[in-house]
TORPA-4810 file (N, C-alpha, C, O; in nm, 3 decimals):
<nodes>
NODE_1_-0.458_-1.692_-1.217_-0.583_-1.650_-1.156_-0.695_-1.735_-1.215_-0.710_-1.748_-1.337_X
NODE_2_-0.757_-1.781_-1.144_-0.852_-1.892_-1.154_-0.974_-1.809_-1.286_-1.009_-1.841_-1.399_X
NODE_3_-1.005_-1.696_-1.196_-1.122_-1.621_-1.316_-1.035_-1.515_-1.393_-1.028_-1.396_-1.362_X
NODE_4_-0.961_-1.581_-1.511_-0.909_-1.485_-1.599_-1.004_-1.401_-1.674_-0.981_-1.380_-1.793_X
NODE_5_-1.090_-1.359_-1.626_-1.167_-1.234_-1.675_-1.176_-1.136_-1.584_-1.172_-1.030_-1.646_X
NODE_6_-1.185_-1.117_-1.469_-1.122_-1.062_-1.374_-1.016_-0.976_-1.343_-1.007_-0.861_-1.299_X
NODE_7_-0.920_-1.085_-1.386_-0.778_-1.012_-1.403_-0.734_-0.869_-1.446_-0.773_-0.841_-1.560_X
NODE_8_-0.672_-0.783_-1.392_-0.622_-0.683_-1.394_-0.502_-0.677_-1.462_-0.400_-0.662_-1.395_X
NODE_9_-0.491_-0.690_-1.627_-0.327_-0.718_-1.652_-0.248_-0.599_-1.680_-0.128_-0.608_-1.707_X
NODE_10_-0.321_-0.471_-1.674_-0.221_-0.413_-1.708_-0.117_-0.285_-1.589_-0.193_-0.248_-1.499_X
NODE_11_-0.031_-0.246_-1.580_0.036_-0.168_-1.451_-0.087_-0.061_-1.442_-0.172_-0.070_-1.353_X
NODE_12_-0.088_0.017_-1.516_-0.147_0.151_-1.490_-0.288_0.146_-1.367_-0.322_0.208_-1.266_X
NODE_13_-0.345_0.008_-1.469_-0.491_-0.028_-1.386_-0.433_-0.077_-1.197_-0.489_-0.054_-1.090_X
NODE_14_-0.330_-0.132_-1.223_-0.307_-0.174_-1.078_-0.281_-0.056_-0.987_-0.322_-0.033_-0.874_X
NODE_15_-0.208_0.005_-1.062_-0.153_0.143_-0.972_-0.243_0.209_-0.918_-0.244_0.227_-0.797_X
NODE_16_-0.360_0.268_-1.022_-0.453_0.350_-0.956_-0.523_0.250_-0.868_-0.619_0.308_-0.817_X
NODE_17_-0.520_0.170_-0.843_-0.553_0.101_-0.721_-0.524_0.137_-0.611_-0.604_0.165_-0.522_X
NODE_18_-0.394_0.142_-0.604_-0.271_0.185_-0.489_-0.340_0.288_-0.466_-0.436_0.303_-0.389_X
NODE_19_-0.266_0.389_-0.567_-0.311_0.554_-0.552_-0.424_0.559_-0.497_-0.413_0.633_-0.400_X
NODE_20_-0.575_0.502_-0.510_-0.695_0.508_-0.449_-0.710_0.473_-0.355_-0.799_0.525_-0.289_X
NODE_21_-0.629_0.366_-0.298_-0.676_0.305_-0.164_-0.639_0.413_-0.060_-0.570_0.512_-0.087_X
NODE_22_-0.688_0.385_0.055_-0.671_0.423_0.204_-0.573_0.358_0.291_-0.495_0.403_0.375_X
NODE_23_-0.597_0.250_0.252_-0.540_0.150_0.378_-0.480_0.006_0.278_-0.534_-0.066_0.194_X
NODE_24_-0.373_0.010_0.326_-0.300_-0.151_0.249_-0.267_-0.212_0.408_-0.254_-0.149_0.513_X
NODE_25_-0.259_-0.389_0.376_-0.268_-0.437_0.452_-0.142_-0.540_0.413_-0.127_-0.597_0.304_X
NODE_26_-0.063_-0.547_0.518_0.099_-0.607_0.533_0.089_-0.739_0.537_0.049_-0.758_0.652_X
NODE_27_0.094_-0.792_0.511_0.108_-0.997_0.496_0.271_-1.025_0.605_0.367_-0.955_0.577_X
NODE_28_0.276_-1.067_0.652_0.395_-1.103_0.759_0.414_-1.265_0.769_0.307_-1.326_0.762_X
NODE_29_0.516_-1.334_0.782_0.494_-1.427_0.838_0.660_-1.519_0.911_0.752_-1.581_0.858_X
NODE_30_0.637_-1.496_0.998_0.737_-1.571_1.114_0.678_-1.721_1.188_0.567_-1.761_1.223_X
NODE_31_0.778_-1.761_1.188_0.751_-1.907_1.273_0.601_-2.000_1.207_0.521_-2.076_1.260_X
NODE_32_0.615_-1.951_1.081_0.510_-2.074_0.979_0.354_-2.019_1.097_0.263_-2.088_1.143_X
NODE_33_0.389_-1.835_1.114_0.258_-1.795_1.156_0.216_-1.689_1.086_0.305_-1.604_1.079_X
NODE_34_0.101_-1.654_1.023_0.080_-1.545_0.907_0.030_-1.417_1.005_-0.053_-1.441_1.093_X
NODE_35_0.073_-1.304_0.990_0.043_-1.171_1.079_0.031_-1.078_1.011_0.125_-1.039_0.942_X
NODE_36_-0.109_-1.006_1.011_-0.161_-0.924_0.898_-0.183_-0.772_0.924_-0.259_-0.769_1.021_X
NODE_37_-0.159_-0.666_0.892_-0.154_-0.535_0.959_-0.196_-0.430_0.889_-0.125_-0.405_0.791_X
NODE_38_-0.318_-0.337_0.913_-0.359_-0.238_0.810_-0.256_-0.108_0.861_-0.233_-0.065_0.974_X
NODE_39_-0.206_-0.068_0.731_-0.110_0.068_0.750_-0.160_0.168_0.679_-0.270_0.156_0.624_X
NODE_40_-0.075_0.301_0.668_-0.079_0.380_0.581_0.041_0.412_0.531_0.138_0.412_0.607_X
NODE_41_0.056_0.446_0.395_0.168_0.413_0.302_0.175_0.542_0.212_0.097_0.637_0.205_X
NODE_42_0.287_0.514_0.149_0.332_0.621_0.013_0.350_0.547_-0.087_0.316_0.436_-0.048_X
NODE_43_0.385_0.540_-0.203_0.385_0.488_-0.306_0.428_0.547_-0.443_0.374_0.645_-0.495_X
NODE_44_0.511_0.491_-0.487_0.632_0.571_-0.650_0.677_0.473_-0.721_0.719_0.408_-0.625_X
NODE_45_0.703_0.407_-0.816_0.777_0.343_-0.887_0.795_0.223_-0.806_0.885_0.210_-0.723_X
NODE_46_0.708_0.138_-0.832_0.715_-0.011_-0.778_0.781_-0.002_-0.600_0.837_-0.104_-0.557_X
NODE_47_0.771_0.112_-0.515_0.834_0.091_-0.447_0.705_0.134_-0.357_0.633_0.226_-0.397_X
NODE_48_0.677_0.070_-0.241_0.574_0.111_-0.126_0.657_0.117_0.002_0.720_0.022_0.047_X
NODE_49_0.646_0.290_0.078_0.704_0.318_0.201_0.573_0.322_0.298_0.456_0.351_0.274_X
NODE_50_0.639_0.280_0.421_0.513_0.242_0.517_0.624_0.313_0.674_0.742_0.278_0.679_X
NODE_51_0.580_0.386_0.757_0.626_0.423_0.867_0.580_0.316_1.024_0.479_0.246_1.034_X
NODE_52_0.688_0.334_1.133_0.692_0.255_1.199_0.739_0.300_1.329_0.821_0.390_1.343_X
NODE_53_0.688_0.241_1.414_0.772_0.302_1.577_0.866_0.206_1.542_0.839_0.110_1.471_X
NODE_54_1.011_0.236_1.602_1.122_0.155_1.611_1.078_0.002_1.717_1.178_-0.067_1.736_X
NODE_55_0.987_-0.036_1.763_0.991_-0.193_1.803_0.803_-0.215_1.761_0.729_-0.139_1.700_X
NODE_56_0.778_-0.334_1.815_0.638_-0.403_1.804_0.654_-0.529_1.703_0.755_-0.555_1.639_X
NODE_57_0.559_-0.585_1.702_0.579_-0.713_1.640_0.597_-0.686_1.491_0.688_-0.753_1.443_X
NODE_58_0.527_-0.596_1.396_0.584_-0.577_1.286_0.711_-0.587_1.259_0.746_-0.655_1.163_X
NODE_59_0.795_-0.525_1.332_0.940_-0.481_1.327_1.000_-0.630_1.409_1.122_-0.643_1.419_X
NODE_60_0.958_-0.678_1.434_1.043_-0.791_1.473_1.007_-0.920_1.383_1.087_-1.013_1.375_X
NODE_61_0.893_-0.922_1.321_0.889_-1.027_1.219_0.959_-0.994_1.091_1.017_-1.072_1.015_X
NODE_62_0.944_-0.850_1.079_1.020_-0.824_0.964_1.165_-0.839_0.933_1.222_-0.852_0.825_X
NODE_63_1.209_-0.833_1.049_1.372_-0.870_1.087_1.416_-1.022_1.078_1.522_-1.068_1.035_X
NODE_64_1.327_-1.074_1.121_1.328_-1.207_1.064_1.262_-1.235_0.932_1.285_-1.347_0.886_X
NODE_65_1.200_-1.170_0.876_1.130_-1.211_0.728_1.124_-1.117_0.674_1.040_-1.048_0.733_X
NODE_66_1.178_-1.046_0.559_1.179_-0.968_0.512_1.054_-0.979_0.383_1.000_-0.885_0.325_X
NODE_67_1.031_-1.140_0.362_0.895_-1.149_0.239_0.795_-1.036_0.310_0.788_-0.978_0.418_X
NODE_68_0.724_-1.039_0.189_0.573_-0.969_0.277_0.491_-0.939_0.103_0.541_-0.921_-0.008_X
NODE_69_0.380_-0.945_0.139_0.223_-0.955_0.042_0.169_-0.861_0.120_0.151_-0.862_0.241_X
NODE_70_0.139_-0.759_0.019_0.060_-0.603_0.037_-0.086_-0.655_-0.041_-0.083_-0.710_-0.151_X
NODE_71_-0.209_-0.630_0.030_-0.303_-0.589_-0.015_-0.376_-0.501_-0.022_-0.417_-0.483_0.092_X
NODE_72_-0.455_-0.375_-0.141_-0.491_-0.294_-0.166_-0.635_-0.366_-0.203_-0.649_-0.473_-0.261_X
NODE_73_-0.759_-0.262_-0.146_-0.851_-0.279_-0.208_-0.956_-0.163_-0.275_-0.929_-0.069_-0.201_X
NODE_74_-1.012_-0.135_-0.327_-1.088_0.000_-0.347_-1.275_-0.024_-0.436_-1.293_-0.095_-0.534_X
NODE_75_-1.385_0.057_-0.365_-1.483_0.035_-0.480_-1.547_-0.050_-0.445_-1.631_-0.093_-0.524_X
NODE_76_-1.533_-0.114_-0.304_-1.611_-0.161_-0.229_-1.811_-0.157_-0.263_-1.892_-0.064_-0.260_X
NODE_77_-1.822_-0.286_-0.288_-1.956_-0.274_-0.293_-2.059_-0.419_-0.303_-2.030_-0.515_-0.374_X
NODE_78_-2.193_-0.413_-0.208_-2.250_-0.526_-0.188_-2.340_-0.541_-0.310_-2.402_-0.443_-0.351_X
NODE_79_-2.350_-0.663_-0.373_-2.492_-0.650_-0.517_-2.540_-0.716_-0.452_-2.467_-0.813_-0.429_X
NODE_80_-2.689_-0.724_-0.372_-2.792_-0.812_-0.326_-2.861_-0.874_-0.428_-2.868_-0.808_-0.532_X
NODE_81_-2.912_-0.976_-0.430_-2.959_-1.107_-0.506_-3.090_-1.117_-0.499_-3.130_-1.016_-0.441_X
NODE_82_-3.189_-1.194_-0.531_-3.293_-1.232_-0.513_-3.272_-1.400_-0.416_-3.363_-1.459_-0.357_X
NODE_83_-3.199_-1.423_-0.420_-3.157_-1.535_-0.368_-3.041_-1.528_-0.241_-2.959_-1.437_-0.236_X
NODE_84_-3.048_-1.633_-0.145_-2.928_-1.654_-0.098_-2.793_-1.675_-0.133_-2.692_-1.654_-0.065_X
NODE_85_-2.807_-1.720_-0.253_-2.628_-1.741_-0.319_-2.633_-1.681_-0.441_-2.587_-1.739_-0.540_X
NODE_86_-2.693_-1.548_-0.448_-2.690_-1.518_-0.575_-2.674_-1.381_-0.557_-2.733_-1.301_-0.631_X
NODE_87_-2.578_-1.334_-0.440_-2.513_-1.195_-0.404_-2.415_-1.183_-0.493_-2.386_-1.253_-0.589_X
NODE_88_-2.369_-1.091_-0.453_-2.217_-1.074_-0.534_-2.148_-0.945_-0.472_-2.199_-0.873_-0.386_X
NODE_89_-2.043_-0.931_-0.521_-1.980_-0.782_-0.486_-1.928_-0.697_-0.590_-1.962_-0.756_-0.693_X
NODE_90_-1.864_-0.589_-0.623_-1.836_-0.490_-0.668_-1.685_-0.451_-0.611_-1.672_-0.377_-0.514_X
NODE_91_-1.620_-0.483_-0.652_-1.461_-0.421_-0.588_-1.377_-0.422_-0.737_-1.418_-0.448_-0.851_X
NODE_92_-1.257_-0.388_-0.693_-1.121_-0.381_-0.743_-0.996_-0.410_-0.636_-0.958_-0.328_-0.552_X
NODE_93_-0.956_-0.503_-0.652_-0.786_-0.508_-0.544_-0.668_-0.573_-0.633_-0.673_-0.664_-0.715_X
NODE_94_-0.591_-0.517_-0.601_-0.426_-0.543_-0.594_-0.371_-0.610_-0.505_-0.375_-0.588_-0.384_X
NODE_95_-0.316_-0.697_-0.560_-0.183_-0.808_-0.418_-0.078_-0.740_-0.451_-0.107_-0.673_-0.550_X
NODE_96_0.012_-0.726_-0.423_0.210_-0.730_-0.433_0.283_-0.766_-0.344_0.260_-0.734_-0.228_X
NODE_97_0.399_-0.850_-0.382_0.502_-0.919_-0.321_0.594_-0.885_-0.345_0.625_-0.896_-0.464_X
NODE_98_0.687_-0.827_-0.256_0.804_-0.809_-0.216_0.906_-0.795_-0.112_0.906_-0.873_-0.017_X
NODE_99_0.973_-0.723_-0.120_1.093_-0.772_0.013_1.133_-0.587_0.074_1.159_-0.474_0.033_X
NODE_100_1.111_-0.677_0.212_1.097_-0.522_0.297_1.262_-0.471_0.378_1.336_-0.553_0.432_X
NODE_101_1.283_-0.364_0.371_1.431_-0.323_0.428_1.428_-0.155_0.493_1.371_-0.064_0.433_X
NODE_102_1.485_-0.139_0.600_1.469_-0.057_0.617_1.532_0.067_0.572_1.648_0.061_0.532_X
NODE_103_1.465_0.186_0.574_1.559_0.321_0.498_1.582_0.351_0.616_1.508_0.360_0.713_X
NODE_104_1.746_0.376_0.597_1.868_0.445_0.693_1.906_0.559_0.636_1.954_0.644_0.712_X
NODE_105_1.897_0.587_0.501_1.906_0.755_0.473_1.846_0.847_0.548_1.763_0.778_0.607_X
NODE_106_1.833_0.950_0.584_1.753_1.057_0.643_1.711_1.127_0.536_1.605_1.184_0.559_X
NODE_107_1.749_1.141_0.442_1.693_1.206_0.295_1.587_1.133_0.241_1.481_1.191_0.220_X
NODE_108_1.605_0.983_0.211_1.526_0.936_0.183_1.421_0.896_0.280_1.333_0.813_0.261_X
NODE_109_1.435_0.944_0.349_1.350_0.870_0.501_1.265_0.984_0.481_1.147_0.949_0.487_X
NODE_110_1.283_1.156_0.452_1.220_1.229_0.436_1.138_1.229_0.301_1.017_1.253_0.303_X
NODE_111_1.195_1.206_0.203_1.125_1.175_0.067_1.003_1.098_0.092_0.900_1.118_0.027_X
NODE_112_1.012_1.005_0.192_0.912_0.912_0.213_0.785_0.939_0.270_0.665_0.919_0.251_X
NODE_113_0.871_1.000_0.354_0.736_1.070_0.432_0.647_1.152_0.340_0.526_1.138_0.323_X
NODE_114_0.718_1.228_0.291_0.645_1.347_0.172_0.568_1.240_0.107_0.448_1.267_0.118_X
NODE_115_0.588_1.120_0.037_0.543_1.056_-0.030_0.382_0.952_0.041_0.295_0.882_-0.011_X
NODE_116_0.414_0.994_0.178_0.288_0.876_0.209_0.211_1.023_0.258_0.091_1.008_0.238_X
NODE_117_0.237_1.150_0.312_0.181_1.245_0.302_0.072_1.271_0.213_-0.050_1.265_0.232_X
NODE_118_0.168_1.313_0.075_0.085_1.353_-0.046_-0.030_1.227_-0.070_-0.142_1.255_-0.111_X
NODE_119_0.010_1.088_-0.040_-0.081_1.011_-0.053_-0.243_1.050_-0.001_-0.348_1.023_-0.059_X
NODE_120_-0.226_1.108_0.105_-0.360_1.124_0.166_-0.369_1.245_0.136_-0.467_1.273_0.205_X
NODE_121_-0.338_1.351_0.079_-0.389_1.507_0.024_-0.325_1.591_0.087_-0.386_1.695_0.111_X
NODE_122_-0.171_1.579_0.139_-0.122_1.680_0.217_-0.013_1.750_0.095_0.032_1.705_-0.011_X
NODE_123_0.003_1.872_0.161_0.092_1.883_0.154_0.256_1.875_0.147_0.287_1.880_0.266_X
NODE_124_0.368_1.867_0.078_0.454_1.815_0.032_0.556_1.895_0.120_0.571_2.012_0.085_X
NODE_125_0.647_1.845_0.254_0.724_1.922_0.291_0.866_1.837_0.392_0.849_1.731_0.452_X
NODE_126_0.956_1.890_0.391_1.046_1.773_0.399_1.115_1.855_0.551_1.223_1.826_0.603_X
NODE_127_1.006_1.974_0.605_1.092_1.999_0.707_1.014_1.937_0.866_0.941_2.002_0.941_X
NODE_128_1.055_1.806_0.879_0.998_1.681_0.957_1.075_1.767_1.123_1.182_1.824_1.101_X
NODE_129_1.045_1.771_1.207_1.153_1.787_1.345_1.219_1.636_1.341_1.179_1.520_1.340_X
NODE_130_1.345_1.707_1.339_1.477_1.620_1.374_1.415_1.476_1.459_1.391_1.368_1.405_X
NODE_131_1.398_1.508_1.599_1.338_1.410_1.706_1.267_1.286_1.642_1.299_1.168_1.652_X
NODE_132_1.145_1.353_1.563_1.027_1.290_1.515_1.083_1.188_1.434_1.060_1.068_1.447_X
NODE_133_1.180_1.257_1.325_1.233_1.153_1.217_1.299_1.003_1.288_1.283_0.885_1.255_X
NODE_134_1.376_1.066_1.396_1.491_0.985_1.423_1.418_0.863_1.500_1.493_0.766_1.516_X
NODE_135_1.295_0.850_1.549_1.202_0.778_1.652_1.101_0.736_1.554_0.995_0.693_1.598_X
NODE_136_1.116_0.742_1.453_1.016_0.613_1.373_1.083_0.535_1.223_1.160_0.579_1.138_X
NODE_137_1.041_0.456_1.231_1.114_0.335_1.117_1.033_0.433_1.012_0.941_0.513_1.023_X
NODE_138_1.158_0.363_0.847_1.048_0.338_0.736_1.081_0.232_0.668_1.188_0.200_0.616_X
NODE_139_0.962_0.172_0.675_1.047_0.061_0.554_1.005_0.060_0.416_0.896_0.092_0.368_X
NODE_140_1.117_0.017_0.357_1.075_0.019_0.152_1.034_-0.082_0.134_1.082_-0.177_0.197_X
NODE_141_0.953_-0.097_0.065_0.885_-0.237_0.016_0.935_-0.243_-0.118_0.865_-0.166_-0.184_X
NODE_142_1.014_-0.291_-0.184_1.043_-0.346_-0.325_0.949_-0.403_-0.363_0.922_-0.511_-0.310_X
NODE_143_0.880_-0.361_-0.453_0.792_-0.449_-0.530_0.816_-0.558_-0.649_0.806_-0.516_-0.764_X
NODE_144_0.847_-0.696_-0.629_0.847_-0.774_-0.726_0.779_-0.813_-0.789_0.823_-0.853_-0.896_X
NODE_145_0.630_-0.825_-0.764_0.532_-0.890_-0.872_0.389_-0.807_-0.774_0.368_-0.784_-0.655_X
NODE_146_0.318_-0.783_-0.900_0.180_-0.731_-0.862_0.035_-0.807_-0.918_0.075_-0.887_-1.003_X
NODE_147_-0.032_-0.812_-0.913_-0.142_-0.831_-0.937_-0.259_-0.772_-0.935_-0.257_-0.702_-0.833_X
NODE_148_-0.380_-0.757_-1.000_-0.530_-0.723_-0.983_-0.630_-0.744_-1.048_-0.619_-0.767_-1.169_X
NODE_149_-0.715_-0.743_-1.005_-0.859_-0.840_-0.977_-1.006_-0.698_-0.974_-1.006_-0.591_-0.914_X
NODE_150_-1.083_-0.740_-1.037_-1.193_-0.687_-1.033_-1.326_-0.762_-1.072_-1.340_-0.848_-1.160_X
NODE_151_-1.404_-0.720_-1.002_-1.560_-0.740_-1.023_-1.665_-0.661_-1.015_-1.695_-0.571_-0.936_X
NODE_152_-1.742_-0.728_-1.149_-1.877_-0.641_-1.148_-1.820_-0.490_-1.255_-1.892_-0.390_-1.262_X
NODE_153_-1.711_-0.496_-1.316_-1.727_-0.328_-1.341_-1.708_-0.329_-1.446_-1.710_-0.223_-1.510_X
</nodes>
C-alpha cells in the first residue's frame, strides 16, 4: 500500500468493517472484462455468503471465474478545504480476494441465510419455505487475503 499509514493491519480492524458495512461490492471478471455488483451478504470466519437467483450475468461469470475482489466501505465522509485540491475524505474500507463456489448443502445454504439475515438486524431462523431455498443460489466466498485502509481518523 502506497500510504503505509493508512493501512489497516490488523484482522479485527478489518472485520468490523465487514460487520459495519451495508453493501459489499463483487469484482467479476470474464473475457479480460471487469463486472462490478453491489450485494448483500453474511459474513463468519474469513468466509463471505452472498445470495443469488439461479441465472444472470453474475452467475455466469462466476462459472467461468471463480476469482473475485469484495469491496467494503464504511464512515463515509466529505472534509471541504479552503481550496480546490485541498478536500479530502473521511472513510474506512476493506478489499478481499477470494474464490467463489457454490453451496449445494441445504443446511448450509440455510446457515447462510441466517448469517446474511442477522447481518442486517434480523432475526436468526432457519425455517426458510422449501420453494424459496431451492430457487436461489448461495455462493461462499473463501477469503484469501484481506486488506484495509483508512482516512482522516
Amino acid at each position: 500500500m502506497r500510504r503505509s499509514e493508512r493501512e489497516i493491519r490488523d484482522l479485527e480492524g478489518i472485520e468490523a468493517i465487514i460487520r459495519k458495512a451495508l453493501v459489499c461490492r463483487l469484482g467479476l471478471a470474464a473475457d479480460n472484462r471487469p463486472y462490478v455488483v453491489p450485494l448483500c451478504f453474511g459474513y463468519r470466519d474469513r468466509t463471505l455468503y452472498v445470495h443469488s437467483a439461479t441465472e444472470g450475468r453474475k452467475v455466469e461469470i462466476l462459472r467461468q471465474n471463480p476469482h473475485v475482489c469484495v469491496e467494503f466501505d464504511v464512515d463515509q465522509e466529505v472534509l471541504p478545504g479552503r481550496e480546490a485540491c485541498s478536500w479530502s475524505m473521511r472513510y474506512r474500507s476493506a478489499i478481499a480476494f477470494g474464490t467463489a463456489s457454490v453451496v449445494e448443502d441445504p443446511a448450509e445454504k440455510r446457515r447462510a441465510l441466517d448469517l446474511i439475515i442477522e447481518h442486517y438486524g434480523g432475526g436468526v431462523s432457519s425455517d426458510y419455505p422449501e420453494p424459496k431455498v431451492e430457487k436461489l443460489l448461495i455462493f461462499k466466498i473463501k477469503i484469501e487475503e484481506m486488506t484495509g485502509k483508512q482516512a482522516n481518523y
